[in-house]
Structures are given as C-alpha cells and as structure tokens.
Phi, psi and omega in degrees: 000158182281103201270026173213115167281124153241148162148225200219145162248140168238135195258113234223062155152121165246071162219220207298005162244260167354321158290288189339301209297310185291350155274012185275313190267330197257313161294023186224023181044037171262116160324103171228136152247118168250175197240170187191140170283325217267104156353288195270007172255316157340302172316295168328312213264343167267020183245347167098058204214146167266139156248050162170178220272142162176114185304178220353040170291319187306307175282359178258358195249280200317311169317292205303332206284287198270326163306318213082033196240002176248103174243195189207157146197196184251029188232131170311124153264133158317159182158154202278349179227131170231140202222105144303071227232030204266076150074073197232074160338142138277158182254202190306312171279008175087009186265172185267154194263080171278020156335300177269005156267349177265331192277345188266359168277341165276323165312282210300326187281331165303331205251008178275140167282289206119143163087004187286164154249108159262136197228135165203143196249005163272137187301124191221135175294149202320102010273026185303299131002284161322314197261357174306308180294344172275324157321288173326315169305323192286307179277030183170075178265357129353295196259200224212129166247158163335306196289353183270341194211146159268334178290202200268103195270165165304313157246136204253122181241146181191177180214122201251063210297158170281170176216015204265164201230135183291142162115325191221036173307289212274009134266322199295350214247349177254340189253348203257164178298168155253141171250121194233135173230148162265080218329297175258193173263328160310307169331307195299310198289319188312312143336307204280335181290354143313307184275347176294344203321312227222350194268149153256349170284165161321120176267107195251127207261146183208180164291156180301312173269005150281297215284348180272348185248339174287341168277340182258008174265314171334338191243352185273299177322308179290340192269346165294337175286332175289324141343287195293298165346309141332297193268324167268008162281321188292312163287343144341286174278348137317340201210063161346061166254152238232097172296309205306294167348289170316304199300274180346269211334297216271357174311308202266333163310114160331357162217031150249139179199092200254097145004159177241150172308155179204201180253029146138199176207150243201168172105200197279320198301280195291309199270015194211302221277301193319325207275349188295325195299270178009277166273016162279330139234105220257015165280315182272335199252111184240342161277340169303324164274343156307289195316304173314254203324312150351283174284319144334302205260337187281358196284304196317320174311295183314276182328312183296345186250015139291306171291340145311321159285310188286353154331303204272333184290190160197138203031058165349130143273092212232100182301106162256092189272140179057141197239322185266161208315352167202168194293130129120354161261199225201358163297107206264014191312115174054024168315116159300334176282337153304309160295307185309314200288333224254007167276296212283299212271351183280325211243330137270077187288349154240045195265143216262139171207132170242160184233151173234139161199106176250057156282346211175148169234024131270186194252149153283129200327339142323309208258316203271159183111339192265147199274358175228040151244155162188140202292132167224157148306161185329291180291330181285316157347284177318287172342325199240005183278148153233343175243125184225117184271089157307111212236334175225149169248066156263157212324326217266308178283322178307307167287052178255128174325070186349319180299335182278009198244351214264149181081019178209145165283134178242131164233128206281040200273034149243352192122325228277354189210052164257000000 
C-alpha cells in the first residue's frame, strides 16, 4: 500500500481537536476543508480567525487560511480522507451519547465513491468504530465495508483518538505517538499514511478496538491517580495535614508519582472518557468507578466548606477565581470550578458571590442569570472579599501578592499559594 496520502481531507467538527488537526495537515500542504454545524465558527475560520483560546493555533488556522489550503463550511464535500472529530457526551446513565457520530456519518455517506479513508477520532467505546462501517454500510450498501470483507473494501475505516493536553495542542498533536486501529490491518495502514502527513512520534498500528480502549485507560489512569490524590487530600485535612507536602515528600521515592489534588476534575477527556470503560463493564470495573465518584464529589466538598465559613460572616462577599477546567485555557468543559460556584450559589442564593475568570468575559449558562453571581476583575474581587476561593491556578492568580490575601479567608485548592 502507499505509504504517502494525497487528496484533500475533509474534517467534521472544527473545534479543540478538529481545527488543530486540520491545520496540521493543511500547513503540510494537504487540501483540508473543514465542516461544522455551528455557523459562527465556520465564519471564524474561513476568516482566518480561532473561535477559543489555544496558543499559536491563531496564526497557524491565518496562514493556512490566507494560502488557500484551510477553507471551512457547513456541508460535508466530497474528498478522499474524512476525520470525525465530533462531540461524544455521556448521557444520564454514564453511557456515551454517539448521536453526533452517527448524524456525522450520515453526511459523510453520501459523498462516498470507493477508495475513501473514513477515520474518527472522538473519543468512543470499544467498538464504536466498527459500527461506524456498519452505518455506513447501512446508507450505501452499494459499496462494500471493512466489517463485511478482510479483502480489499471499498471505503478503508478506522479510528485514530486524540492524545493531545489543551494549552500545548498544537506540539503535542505533531510530537506525541499515535495509536491508529483499524476495522482491518488494511484500514490501519491506510490511516497511518495519513497521520504520517504530520506525526513525527511514532505511529503504532492496531486493531480498532484496542486503539478505542488504550485512549479510555489513558484517561482512566490519570483520573484514578487523581482519585488517589483526592482522596488523601480529604485525609489530610482530618488529621490537619499539609497533603501537598506529603505528596512532594513521597514523590522523591523513585517508583512514586503521585498527582496533585484539586476541587475535582473537569475537561471532554479525564471527566468523561473513565464511565465509557464503566460501562462497557459496569460488573468489573470498580475501581474505575470508585476513582469517578471520588472526583465527582469533590466540588460538592469544596463548595460546602465555603458555605460553612461563610456561615460564621454577615452578609459575605465571597471572591471564586477561574471557572475553566485548567489553568490558562479558556475551556469551561464538564468544569469543577464551575460545579463548585454553581453549589454555592444553589445553597446560598443570597450569599454575594464574585467570579473571576480572565478567560471569557461571560458567565457560563449554568452560572448566568442568577442575581447575587457576577463577573469583576481580579483585583476590584479581591478588595471587596472576605472569602477568596482558588478553584483554577492560572497564571494571573499565582502571582497574587500573599499580602493581598491577608485579612481574608482562603481556600487554596490548588496549591498555588502555599
């Protein structure tokens, strides 16, 4: 098989995966058009504009823009590589909502020929992939799929998870390995001559459904370390101990690496990605599901032991800094710090509560609308606290002077100012 892709790709969801990727591919002199339902991100992006925040995406999506090798709309085109890059939610019951991979599959089935690479990269439980060639198959039973032939199909399916961390997206997504699985081994290879256009890591070829459960233990590991982590923060403060201290200390063993604690844990990834394992064996997986619930529950914690302090005031001013799920990016996805204001403000509605996030200059719909939360800068916050809640450590909150804290209650639940 040919181990250099050419044609044009088209990308189906241009947001914190999906744009990278199509510039990625597209400053590597490859035709990429990407698609989108959402209007006003189309608009950005055929204007050569980011619509949210990740360094130097802006100037690699302007380039790419102004050459002519990145255009964007809102109808699936034909083209010979299609990258599924869409939204894949757990529902009420922790299973994943593949609603918009099945709705981006049906776009996409029409415009098929023979000879396409369909590839999708939202993150799915283990056969996910599989029933993707069977949709497919279902709108175009004409042509011929992977799950139907070990022989040579008409359309090559396969699935390539992202592995990239918001904030360093656009090294991480050209330096880090790939794990490419295939319906087949043909599938696989076919992928990779895609993902060669742009990886300089390594590309390691698999079955489809290995490569869909090696992106949910990646992401299972980290939220069980975090778990743990959590979890001895919570013994900690029984037994009025400095966990972070500990943690360091224990650090320095040479087969320890213990995480640090926070007010729970938040993005599309770590907070989402644990419950598809769960539920592909909700019998089995019990530490995967501990580990969730663990980190599930700490917001609530958090929150309560603001409302308890602020308990003891009258009439509180109670300072919450940064709302998205980590420090320096502008991402509010499944955020704890967003759970934490929106407990407290559930359980005092009329306790004065102020936000800082200088990510976004709005509230998120959770938050907004309600009459004693509203956005202030840091410093006018600060002035007027009596309660002041680290909830993200960006940057902007680390250096806030100890002196500018003193004479207020703080709870620190990142670290940052210890």
């Amino acid at each position: 098989m040919d181990d250099t892709f050419t044609g044009r790709v088209a990308i189906i969801g241009l947001g914190y995966i999906g744009l990278p990727t199509a510039v990625a591919l597209a400053t590597r002199g490859i035709e990429v058009i990407g698609v989108d339902i959402n209007e006003n991100t189309v608009k950005a992006v055929s204007e050569g504009h980011v619509p949210f925040v990740e360094p130097d995406l802006a100037i690699a999506v302007s380039g790419a823009v102004s050459v002519g090798r990145l255009t964007a709309t809102t109808e699936v085109p034909e083209a010979d590589a299609f990258i599924i890059a869409v939204p894949t939610p757990f529902q009420d019951d922790h299973t994943a909502d593949l609603s918009y991979i099945e709705a981006a599959v049906a776009q996409v089935a029409p415009k098929l020929r023979g000879g396409e690479l369909v590839v999708l990269e939202s993150t799915s439980p283990p056969g996910t992939t599989e029933q993707v060639s069977k949709w497919l198959a279902g709108h175009r039973p004409d042509l011929t799929f992977p799950h139907e032939s070990e022989g040579l199909p008409d359309v090559y399916v396969a699935h390539c998870p992202e592995r990239v961390l918001p904030g360093r997206i656009m090294i991480e997504i050209v330096t880090n390995d790939r794990v490419i699985g295939g319906v087949t081994r043909r599938c696989a290879e076919k992928a990779a001559s895609l993902y060669r256009v742009f990886t300089q890591g390594a590309i390691l070829t698999t079955d489809a459904a290995s490569a869909e459960m090696a992106k949910l233990v990646e992401n299972a590991y980290r939220d069980v370390n975090i778990a743990f982590a959590n979890e001895l923060s919570l013994i900690g403060e029984r037994l009025k101990l400095d966990t972070w201290e500990i943690i360091r200390l224990a650090n320095h063993h040479p087969r320890v690496n213990i995480l640090t604690p926070g007010p729970g844990v938040g993005g599309h990834c770590i907070a989402v990605d644990p419950w598809f394992i769960v539920g592909a064996a909700p019998d089995l997986a019990r530490l995967v599901r501990t580990a969730r619930e663990v980190n599930d529950s700490k917001p609530l914690h958090v929150a309560r032991q603001v409302i308890e302090r602020a308990s003891r005031f009258r009439n509180p001013t109670v300072v919450c800094l940064g709302l998205t799920f980590k420090a320096n990016v502008d991402d509010m996805r499944e955020s704890p710090a967003v759970d934490v204001v929106v407990a407290i403000a559930d359980a005092e509605p009329d306790l004065d509560i102020r936000v800082v996030e200088p990510f976004t200059h709005a509230l998120p719909p959770e938050l907004d609308g309600r009459p004693n939360v509203r956005m202030q800068s840091a410093s006018d916050a600060i002035d007027e606290a009596d309660i002041v809640v680290l909830l993200v450590d960006h940057e902007q909150f680390k250096t806030i002077p100890k002196t500018r804290l003193e004479g207020r209650v703080v709870f620190d639940t990142r670290g940052a100012w210890r």
